[in-house]
C-alpha positions, 0 to 999 in steps of 0.5 A: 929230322930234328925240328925244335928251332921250327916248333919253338918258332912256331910256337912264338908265331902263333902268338903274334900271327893267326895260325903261326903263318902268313899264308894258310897252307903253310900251317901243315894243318891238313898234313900234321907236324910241325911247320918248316921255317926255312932259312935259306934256299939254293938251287933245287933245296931248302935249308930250315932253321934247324939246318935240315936240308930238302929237295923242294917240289914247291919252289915258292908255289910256282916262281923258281923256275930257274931254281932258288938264288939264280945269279942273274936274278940276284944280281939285278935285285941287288943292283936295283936296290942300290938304286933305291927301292921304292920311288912313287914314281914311274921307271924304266923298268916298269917300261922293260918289263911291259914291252918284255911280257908283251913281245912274249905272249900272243895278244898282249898289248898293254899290261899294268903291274900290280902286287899280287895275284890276287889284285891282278885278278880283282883289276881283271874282273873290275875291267870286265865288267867296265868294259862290258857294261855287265855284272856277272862272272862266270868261274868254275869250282875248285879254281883258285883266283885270290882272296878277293871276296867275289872268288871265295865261292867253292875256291880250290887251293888252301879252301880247298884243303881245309874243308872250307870251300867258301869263307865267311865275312864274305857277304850275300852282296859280294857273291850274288854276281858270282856263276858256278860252273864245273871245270872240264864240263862245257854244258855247264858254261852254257846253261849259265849262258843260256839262262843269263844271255846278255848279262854275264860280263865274263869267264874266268879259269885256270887254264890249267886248274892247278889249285885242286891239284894239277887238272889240265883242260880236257878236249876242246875245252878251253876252245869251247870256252872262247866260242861260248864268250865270243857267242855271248859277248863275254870276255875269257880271262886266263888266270895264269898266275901259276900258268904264266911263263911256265908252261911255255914262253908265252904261257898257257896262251901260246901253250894251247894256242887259245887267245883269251881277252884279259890274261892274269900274272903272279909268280914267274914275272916276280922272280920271286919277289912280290908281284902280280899283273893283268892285260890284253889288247890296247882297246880293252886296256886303255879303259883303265885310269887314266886313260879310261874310266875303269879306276885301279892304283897301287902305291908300289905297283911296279916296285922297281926291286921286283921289275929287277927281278922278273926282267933277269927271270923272263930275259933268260926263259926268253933267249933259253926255250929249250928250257920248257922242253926240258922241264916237261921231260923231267916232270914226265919221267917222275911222274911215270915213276910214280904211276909205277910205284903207285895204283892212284892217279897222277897228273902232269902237264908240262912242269906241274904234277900231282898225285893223287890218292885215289884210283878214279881219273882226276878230271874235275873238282868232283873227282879231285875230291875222291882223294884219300887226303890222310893218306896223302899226308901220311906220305907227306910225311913219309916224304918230309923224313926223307928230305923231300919236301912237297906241298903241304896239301893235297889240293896243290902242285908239285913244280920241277925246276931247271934245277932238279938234276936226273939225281934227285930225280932219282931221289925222289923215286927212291924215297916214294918206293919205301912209302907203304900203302 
């Protein structure tokens, strides 16, 4: 496909933003080629600068749910911005969208917006540790949980795929506090335990660890996890920034049916505008200012455009269920196809999928790294000639869409058939 308008505004980018980009994955650096400069997008495809069209399996990283340019998403946003689009000050929205989210998922009492994940994250921790009087935080390997310096220790997802697990201008100071333990393996949770009985104020996880690629929890792990915080008096926070709302209405929480403490959120609640947020139950929660004593504030926290947004998206997966059944029969039946067109691992659960190049199972950060990546980007690219646009990347996730129809399903299949090993 002809892509000059995308390598001449690429090459005007790296000029003025590090990389080209403004995020690192989409830099294609560990695909090779040109990064896409999209123009638009509708439905299930993107269209470029240079007016290719793509299926897109990204989906913005998790948020199109529903598809790009879903009407009743656009019509709110567009409402809402006439209204204005940022006051400084409380709205209605701001109400809905918390009473929303909390008739929703199991346990959720109280939620305070913010702008992204990764202060979601960042607030979550800070409230841990407030509310528990201790320092510790226990995360695992190969999980994502934004950019805030305490998480970029052997983080997945663009660390991940860049060969750099840990990130400098992150100080000694900032990581000390920070456990290691590996996805899937309890033992490993409770030796950190074992060690740091009374000062460990909680565990963080992916439900579902989605940012080295899609590795769904195993037998009794995530119970596990809830006994071990229960037995020591640490909190268990969801991450479901990627989790939330797309793996059932209620997210991971009412998908496995574990109640963590504190449950994280980006992405879906946004309808694909910026947003990210963080709750749990009323006890925990009224110990954020300024009510409690634990300190959090955002100027556009709230941002009445994005509540528009993610009002329409979580109003609609509410009165429609039947739309998470449907989304894991078609992630199901792709994912099928490609264990029959390839001999390497593919892993799916609900509308997340990845496949990997390797022929070992893919449990763990271990395993997931056993994955041939340069063949992976050789079928990237494989894939991009043929409209279908993937993640950039090994280490992240597929998403299917209410809007991928049977075809392009279809397309798909057809395209990783002509892929020659």
């Amino acid at each position: 496909m002809e892509c000059g308008k995308s390598e001449q505004l690429f090459e005007r980018a790296k000029q003025v933003i590090p990389g080209g980009v403004n995020s690192p994955v989409r830099a294609f650096q560990a695909v090779g080629g040109v990064p896409r400069f999209v123009k638009s997008a509708q439905g299930a495809y993107l269209t470029d600068a240079d007016g290719n069209t793509y299926l897109d399996y990204i989906c913005s990283w998790g948020p199109m749910l529903l598809g790009h340019g879903d009407g009743e998403v656009l019509a709110e946003v567009e409402k809402a911005c006439r209204d204005g689009l940022s006051f400084g000050a409380a709205t209605e929205r701001e109400v809905e969208m918390a009473e929303l989210m909390c008739s929703m998922v199991p346990g959720l009492e109280m939620v305070r917006m913010v702008n992204s994940g990764t202060e979601a994250v960042m607030s979550a921790l800070r409230l841990a540790r407030g509310a528990t009087g201790r320092e510790k935080i226990i995360k695992f390997i190969g999980c994502y949980h934004g950019h805030s310096d305490s998480m970029l220790v052997k983080a997945g997802s663009g660390l991940l795929t860049n060969g750099a697990p840990d990130s400098r201008g992150v100080t000694a100071g900032a990581a000390q506090d920070t456990l290691l333990a590996n996805y899937n393996e309890l033992d490993s949770v409770a030796a950190l335990f074992a060690q740091h009985p009374e000062e460990v104020a909680a565990v963080i996880v992916e439900p579902v660890a989605a940012n080295m690629g899609v590795v769904p929890p195993g037998d009794g792990f995530l119970a596990g996890l809830r006994a071990l915080c229960s037995r020591y008096g640490a909190l268990l926070i969801f991450d479901e920034v990627i989790t939330g709302f797309r793996l059932s209405p209620g997210g991971a929480v009412k998908y496995f049916g574990i109640q963590p403490d504190l449950m994280v959120y980006g992405k879906i609640i946004g309808g694909g505008m910026p947003v990210g947020a963080y709750g749990g139950s009323r006890s925990l929660m009224e110990q954020v200012s300024p009510v409690g004593a634990v300190y959090q504030a955002g100027t556009l926290s709230g941002n009445p455009v994005a509540m528009a947004a993610g009002l329409a998206m979580l109003r609609q997966i509410k009165a429609r269920p039947l739309i998470y059944p449907a989304l894991e029969r078609k992630a199901g039946t792709l994912a099928a196809a490609l264990r029959e067109i390839f001999p390497y691992t593919v892993n799916q659960i609900g509308s997340l999928i990845s496949l990997f190049f390797t022929r070992r199972a893919v449990t763990s950060f271990e395993s997931a790294k056993t994955s041939d990546t340069a063949l992976y980007g050789r079928y990237f690219q494989h894939m991009l000639d043929r409209g279908i646009y993937l993640a950039p990347a090994q280490f992240e996730a597929m998403f299917v869409s209410a809007a991928h129809t049977e075809e392009d399903l279809a397309k798909t299949v057809e395209a990783a058939r002509t892929f020659a090993v």
